[in-house]
PATOR-793519 format. One record per residue: residue in one letter; x, y negated, z negated of N, C-alpha, C in turn. Coordinates in Angstrom, 1 decimal, always signed. Example, Ala and Ser with C-alpha at 12.3 -4.5 7.8 and 13.67 -1.06 7.14 Angstrom:
REM residues 2
 residu   n_xx   n_yy   n_zz  ca_xx  ca_yy  ca_zz   c_xx   c_yy   c_zz
      A  +13.2   +5.7   -7.8  +12.3   +4.5   -7.8  +13.2   +3.3   -7.8
      S  +12.8   +2.2   -7.1  +13.7   +1.1   -7.1  +12.9   +0.0   -7.9
***
This chain:
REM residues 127
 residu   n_xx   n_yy   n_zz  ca_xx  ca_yy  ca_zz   c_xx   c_yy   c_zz
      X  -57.4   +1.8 +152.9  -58.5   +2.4 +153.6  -58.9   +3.7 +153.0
      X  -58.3   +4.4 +152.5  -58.5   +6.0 +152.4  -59.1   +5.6 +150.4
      X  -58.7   +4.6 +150.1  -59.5   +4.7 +148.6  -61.1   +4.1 +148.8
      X  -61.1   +3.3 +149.9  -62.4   +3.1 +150.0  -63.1   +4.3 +150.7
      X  -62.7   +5.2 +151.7  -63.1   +6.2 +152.3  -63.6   +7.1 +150.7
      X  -62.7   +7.8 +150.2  -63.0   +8.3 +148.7  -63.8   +7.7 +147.9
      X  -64.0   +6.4 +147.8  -65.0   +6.1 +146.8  -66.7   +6.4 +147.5
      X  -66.2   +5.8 +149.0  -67.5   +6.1 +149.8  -68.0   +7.5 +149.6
      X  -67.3   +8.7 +150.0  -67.8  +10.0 +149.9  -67.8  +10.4 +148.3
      X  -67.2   +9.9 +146.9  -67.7  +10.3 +145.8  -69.4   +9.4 +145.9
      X  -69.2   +8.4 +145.8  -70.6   +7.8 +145.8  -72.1   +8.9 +146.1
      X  -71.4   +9.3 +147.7  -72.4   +9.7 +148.4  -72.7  +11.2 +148.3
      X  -71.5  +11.8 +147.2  -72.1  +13.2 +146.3  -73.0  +12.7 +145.3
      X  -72.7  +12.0 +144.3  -73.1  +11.5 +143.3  -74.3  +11.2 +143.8
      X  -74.6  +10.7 +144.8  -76.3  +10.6 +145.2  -77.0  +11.3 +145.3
      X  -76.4  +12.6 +146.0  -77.0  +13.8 +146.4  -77.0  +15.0 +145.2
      X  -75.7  +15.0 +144.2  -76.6  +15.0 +143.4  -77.5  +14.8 +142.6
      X  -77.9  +13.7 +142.6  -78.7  +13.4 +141.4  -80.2  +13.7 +142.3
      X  -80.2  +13.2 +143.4  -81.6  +13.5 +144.0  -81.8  +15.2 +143.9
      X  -81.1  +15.9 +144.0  -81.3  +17.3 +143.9  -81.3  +17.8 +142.8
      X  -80.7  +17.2 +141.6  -81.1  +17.1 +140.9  -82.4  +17.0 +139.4
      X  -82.9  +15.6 +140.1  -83.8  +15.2 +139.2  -85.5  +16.1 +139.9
      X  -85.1  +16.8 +140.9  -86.3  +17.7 +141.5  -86.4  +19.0 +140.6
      X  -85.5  +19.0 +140.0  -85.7  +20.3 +139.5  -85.8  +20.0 +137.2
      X  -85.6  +19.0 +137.0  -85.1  +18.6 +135.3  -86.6  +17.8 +135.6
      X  -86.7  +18.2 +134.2  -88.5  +17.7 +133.5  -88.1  +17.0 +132.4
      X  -88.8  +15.6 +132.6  -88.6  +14.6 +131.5  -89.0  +14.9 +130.1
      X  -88.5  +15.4 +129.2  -88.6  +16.1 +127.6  -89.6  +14.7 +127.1
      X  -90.0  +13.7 +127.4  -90.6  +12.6 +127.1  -91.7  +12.4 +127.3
      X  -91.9  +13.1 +128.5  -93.1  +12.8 +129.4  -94.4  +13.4 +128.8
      X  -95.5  +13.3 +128.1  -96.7  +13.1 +127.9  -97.1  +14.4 +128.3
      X  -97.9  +15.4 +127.7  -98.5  +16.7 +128.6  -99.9  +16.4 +129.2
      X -100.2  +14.6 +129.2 -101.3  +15.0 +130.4 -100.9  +14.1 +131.6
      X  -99.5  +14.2 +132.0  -98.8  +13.7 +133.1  -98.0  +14.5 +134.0
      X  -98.4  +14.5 +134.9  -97.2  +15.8 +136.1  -96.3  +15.2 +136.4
      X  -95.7  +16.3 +136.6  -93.7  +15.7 +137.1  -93.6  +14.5 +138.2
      X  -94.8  +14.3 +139.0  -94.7  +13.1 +139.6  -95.3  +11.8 +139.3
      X  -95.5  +12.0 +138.0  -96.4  +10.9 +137.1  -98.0  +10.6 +137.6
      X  -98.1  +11.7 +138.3  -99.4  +12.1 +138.0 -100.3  +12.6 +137.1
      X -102.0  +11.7 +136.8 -102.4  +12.0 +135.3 -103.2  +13.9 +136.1
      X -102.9  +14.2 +135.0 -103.2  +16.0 +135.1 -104.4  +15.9 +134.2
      X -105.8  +16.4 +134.7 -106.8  +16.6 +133.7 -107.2  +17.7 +134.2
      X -107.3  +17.6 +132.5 -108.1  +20.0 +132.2 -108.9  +20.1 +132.5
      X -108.9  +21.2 +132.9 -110.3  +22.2 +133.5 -111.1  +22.3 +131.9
      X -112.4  +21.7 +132.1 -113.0  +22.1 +130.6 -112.7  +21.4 +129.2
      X -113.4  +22.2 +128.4 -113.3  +21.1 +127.5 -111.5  +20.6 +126.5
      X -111.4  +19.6 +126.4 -110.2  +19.1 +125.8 -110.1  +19.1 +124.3
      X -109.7  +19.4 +123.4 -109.0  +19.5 +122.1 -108.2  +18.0 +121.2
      X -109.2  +16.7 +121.1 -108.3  +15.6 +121.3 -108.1  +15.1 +120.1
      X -109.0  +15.9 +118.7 -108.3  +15.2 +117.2 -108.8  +16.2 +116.1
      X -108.5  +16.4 +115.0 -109.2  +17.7 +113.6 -109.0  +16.3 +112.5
      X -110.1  +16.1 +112.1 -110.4  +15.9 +110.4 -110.9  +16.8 +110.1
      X -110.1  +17.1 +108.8 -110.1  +17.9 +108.2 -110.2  +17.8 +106.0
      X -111.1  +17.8 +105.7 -111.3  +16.8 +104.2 -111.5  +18.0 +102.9
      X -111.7  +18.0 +102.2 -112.5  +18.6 +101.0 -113.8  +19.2 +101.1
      X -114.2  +17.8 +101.9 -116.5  +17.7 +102.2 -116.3  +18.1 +103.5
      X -115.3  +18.2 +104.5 -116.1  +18.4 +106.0 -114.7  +18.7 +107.2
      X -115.5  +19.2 +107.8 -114.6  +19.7 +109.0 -115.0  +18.8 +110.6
      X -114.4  +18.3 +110.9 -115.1  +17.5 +112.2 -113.5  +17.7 +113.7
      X -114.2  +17.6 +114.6 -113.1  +17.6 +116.1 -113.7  +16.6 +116.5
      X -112.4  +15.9 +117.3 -113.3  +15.4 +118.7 -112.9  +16.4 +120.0
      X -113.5  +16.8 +120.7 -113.5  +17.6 +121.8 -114.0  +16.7 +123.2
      X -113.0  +16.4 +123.9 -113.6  +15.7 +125.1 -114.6  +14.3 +125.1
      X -113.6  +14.0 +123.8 -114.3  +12.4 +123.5 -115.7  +12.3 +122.7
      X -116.0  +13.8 +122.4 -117.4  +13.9 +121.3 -116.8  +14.4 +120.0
      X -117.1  +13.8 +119.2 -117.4  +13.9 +117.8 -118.1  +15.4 +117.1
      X -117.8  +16.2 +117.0 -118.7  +17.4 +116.6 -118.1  +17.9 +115.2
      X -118.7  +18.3 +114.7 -118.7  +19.2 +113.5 -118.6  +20.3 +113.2
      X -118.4  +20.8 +112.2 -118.4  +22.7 +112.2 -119.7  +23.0 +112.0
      X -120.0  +24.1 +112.8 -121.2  +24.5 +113.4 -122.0  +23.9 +114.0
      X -121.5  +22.6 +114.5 -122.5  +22.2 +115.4 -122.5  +22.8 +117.1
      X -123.0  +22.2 +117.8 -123.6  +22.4 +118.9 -122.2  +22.0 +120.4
      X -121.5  +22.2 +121.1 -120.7  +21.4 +122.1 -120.8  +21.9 +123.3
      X -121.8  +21.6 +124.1 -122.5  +21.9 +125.4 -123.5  +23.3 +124.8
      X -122.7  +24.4 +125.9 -123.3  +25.6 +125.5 -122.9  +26.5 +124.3
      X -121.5  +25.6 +123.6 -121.0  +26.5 +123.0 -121.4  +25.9 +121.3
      X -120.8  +26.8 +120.3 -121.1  +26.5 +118.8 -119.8  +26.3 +118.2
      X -119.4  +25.4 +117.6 -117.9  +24.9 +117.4 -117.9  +26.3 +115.4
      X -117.5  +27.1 +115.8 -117.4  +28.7 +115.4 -115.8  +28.2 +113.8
      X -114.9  +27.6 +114.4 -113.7  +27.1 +113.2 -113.1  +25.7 +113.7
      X -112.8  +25.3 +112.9 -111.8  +23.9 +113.1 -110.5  +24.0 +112.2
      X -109.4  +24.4 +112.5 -108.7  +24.4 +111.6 -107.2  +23.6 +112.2
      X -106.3  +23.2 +111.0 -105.0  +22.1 +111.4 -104.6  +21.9 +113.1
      X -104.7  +22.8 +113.6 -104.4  +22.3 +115.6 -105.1  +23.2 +116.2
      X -106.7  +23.6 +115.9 -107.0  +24.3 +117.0 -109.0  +24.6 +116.7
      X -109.4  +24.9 +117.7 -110.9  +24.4 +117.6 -111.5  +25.7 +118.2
      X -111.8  +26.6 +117.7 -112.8  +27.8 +118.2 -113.6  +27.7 +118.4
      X -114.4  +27.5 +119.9 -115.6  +27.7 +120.5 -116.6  +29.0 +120.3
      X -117.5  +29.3 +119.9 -118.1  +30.5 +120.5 -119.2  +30.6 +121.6
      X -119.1  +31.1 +122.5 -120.1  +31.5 +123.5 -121.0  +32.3 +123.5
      X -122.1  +32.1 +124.3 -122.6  +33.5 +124.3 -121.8  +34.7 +125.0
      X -121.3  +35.0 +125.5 -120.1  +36.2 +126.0 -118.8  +36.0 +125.7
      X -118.5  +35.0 +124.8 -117.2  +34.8 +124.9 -116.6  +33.4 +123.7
      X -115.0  +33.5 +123.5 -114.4  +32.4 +122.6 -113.8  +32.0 +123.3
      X -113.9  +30.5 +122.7 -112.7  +30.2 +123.5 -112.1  +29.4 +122.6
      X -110.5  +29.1 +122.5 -109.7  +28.3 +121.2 -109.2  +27.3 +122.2
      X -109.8  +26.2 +121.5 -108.8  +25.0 +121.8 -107.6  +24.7 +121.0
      X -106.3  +24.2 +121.7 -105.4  +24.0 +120.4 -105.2  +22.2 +120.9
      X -105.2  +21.6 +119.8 -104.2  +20.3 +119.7 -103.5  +19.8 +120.5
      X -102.3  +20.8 +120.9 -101.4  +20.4 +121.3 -100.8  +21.8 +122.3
      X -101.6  +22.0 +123.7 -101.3  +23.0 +124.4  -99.6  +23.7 +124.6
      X  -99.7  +25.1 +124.3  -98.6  +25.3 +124.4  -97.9  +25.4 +122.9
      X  -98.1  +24.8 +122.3  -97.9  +25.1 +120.9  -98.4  +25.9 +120.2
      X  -97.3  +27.3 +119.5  -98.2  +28.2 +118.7  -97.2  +28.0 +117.2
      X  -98.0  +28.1 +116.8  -97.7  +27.5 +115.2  -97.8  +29.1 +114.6
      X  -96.0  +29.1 +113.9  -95.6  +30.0 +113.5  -95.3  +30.2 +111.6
      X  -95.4  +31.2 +111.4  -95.0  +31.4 +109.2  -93.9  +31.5 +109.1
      X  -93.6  +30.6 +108.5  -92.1  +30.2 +107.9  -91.8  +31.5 +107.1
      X  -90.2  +32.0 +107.1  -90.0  +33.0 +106.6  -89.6  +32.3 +105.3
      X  -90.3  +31.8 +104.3  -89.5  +31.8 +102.7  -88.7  +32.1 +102.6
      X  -89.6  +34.1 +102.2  -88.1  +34.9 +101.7  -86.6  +35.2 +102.0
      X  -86.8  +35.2 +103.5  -85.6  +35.2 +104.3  -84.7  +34.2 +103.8
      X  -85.1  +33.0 +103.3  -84.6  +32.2 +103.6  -83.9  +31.7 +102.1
      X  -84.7  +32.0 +101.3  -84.2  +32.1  +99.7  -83.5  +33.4  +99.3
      X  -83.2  +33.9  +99.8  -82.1  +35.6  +99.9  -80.9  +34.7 +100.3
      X  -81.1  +33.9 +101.4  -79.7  +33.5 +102.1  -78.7  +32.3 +101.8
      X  -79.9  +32.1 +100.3  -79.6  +30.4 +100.0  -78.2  +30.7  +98.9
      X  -78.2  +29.2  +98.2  -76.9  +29.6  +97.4  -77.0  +30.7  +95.5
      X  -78.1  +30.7  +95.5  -78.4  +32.1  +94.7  -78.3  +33.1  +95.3
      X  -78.1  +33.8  +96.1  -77.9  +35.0  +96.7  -76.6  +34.6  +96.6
      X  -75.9  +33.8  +97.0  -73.9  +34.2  +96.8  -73.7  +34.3  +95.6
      X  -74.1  +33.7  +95.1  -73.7  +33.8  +93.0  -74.0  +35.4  +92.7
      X  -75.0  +35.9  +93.2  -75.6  +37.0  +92.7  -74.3  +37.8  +93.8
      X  -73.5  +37.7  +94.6  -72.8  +38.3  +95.3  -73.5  +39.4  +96.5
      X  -74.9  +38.7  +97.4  -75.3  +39.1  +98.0  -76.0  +37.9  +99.1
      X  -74.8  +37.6  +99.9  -74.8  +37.2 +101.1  -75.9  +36.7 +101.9
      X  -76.6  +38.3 +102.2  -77.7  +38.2 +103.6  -78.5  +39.4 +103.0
***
């Protein structure tokens, strides 16, 4: 009787765990135009959704249009296009779309990193 009693009350942490739990842990998987209740989330304004980028030409799609560098995108003048991000200019104002919201794309430290490599120990300098 008392091991079924204990399994019953482990069980019935284990549940309450996990429901209290899973309110608060964000699925690392989940899609950024989906909310934590799998709800679809759509942006205020215009969306950032692809960059070609060539030799001959610079082009986005922005909210499912096709636009080019320096062309036209509502009120605004598509101003740069470059690897994840799309600069608007306005008449009062810029605005940057990036690729992939939340993402800021940082410079790799080389040098740091060739100082630390295995030439720097032969040369007997570490860091």
């Amino acid at each position: 009787m008392s091991r079924i009693l204990a399994s019953s009350l482990a069980m019935l942490l284990a549940a309450t765990a996990s429901a209290q739990g899973s309110a608060t842990l964000v699925d690392p998987t989940r899609p950024p135009s989906v909310g934590p209740a799998g709800e679809a989330v759509v942006p205020a304004g215009p969306r950032l959704q692809s960059v070609l980028i060539s030799p001959t030409r610079r082009t986005a799609v922005i909210s499912g249009r096709t636009v080019a560098l320096g062309a036209r995108f509502g009120d605004a003048t598509v101003e740069a296009i470059n690897e994840g991000t799309v600069v608007l200019k306005y008449a009062d104002r810029r605005e940057t779309l990036q690729l992939i919201p939340g993402m800021d794309k940082r410079e790799r430290r080389v040098a740091a990193a060739a100082r630390s490599g295995p030439a720097a120990w032969e040369k007997g300098n570490p860091r």
